[in-house]
N, C-alpha and C positions, 0 to 999 in steps of 0.2 A: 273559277271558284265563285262563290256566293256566300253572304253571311247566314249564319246559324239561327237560331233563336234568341242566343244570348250575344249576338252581335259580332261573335268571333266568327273569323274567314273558312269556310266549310270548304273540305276538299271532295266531297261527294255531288257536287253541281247539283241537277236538279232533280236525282233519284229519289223515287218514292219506294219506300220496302211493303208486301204485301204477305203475310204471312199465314201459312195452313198454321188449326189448330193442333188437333188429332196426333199425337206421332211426331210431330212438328215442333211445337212450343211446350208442349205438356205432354208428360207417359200418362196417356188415357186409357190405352190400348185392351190392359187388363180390367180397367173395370169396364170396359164396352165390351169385352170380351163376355166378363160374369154376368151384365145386364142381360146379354143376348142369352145366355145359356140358361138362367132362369126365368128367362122369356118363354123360350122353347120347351122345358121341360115341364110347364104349367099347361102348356098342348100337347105332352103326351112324347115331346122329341127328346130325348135324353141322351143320344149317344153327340151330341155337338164339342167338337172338338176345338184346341186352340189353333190345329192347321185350317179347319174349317173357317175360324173366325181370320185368320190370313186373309182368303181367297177377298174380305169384303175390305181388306184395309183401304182407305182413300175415297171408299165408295159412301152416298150419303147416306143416312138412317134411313130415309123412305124410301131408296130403292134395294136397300138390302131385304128390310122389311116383307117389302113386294117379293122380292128374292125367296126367302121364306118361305113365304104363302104358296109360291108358286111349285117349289121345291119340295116342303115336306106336305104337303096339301093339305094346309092349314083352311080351317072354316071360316075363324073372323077377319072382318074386313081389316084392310090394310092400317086405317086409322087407327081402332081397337089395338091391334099390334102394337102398333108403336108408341099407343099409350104407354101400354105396360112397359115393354123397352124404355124407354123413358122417365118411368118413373123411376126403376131399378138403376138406370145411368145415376138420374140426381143425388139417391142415396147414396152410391158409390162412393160420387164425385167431393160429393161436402166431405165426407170421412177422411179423403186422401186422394188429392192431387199433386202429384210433382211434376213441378216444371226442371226441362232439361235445363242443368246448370248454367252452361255453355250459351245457350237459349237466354236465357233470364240476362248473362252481361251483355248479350248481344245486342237485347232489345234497349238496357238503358244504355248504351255507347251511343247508339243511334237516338236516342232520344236526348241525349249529351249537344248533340251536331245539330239537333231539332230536323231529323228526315222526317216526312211526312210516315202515318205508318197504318197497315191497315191489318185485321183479319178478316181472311175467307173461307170460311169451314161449311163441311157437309151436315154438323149438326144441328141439330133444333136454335133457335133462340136463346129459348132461356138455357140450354146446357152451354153455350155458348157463354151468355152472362155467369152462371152457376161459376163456370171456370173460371173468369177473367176476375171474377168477385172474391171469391176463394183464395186464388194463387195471388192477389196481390199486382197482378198483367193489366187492370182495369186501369191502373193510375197514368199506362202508358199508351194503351192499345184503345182509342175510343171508337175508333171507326170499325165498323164489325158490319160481314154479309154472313148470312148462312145462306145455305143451299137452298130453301125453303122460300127464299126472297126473289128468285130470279127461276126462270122459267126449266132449264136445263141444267145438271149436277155436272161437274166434273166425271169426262175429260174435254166436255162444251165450255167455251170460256166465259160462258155467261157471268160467273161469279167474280171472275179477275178483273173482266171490263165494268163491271157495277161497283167492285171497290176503287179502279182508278176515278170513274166516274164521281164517287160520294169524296175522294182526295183531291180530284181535280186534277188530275194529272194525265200525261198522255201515256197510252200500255208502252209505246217502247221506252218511256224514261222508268218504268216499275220493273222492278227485282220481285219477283217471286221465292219461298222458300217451301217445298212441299218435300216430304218423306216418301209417296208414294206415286207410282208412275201415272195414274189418270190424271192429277194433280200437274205432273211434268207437261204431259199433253194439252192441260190446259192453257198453261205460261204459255206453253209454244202455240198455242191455236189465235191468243190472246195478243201474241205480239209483244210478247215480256221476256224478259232474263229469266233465267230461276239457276237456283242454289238449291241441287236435289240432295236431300240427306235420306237414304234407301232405310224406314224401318225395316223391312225383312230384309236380310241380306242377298237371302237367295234371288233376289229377285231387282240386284245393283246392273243386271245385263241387259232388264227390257228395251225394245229401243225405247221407246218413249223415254228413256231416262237419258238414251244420247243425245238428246234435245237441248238439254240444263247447257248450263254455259263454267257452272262449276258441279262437278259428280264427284261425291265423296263416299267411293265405293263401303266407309267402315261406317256409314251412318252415324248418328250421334256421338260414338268411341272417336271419330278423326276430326269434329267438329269444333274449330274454336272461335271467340267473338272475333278474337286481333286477327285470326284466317278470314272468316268472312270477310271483314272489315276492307281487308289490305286489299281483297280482290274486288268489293263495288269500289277502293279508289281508283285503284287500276282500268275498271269497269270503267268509270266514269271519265278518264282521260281517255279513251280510245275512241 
């Protein structure tokens, strides 16, 4: 054990938690969904569907983007793109962000014990802050990567070892929490735990998801803070 922040005895030793935004800590999904789709149909693509926006969950904004371009054989450059993406994410985002319930006591329990704590998300910067600003997550979460920071997106674990790196902490003492399997593969490429909470369901089978060290095949519906909780103390004694 080890003291907290507030001086009381932590039973979590010296776990740092590392958390995806996307899917994750926040239902973003729909308005990354609508961003992308009046992205697309401003070139011309209209038929973009919500199974379509599936296929990119977990994946970063610039390589979806790229995805895009590559796919419906869009003209402007990759940047251009994701301008516009981008813009239409930030509107989204100010109007209506929810953070999963479940998610939100999670983060301050752990902040109760003073765990170090970080986010690593595929998107931009500022939709990163946008969010963290908006939902009120800013007060807890200061330590923030995007994908944009470090050289390779998720399922490269570039992003998980630059956030232990900025917590100071070593990847096998980090817990990971990601919703989608590149995410999983990155924990495991990284040398961390993870806590896979599957947005699509259909998709709780990947291996990369057999990797997590807790799978909670119902996603956000089976997730709770005192569940998490109970399993990094256990975590932590073994």
């Amino acid at each position: 054990m080890i003291f907290d922040m507030l001086g009381r005895m932590s039973t979590l030793g010296g776990i740092s938690v590392i958390f995806d935004l996307d899917g994750t800590l926040v239902d973003s999904e729909p308005n990354y969904y609508e961003a992308g789709r009046r992205t697309l149909a401003a070139y011309g693509v209209r038929d973009f569907s919500w199974e379509d926006h599936e296929g990119y969950v977990g994946i970063s904004a610039r390589e979806t983007v790229a995805d895009w371009k590559a796919r419906y054989g869009l003209r402007p450059p990759v940047e251009q793109l994701l301008a516009v993406k981008n813009r239409h994410y930030l509107e989204l985002a100010r109007a209506s962000t929810r953070v999963y319930p479940e998610m939100g006591k999670f983060v301050e329990l752990l902040a109760t014990e003073g765990v170090p704590m970080a986010v690593a998300s595929g998107s931009s910067p500022e939709a990163i802050e946008t969010i963290l600003t908006c939902t009120g997550l800013d007060a807890f979460l200061r330590t923030v990567v995007s994908a944009d920071e470090v050289t390779h997106g998720k399922p490269a674990p570039d992003i998980f070892l630059e956030a232990a790196r900025r917590l100071d902490a070593a990847p096998a003492d980090c817990v990971v929490l990601e919703d989608a399997a590149p995410g999983a593969a990155a924990a495991h490429a990284a040398g961390m735990r993870c806590i896979a909470v599957p947005y699509v369901a259909e998709q709780a089978d990947d291996p990369e998801f057999a990797t997590a060290g807790l799978l909670l095949r119902g996603g956000q519906r089976e997730f709770t803070a005192r569940g998490a909780y109970d399993w990094l103390v256990r975590s932590a004694g073994s």
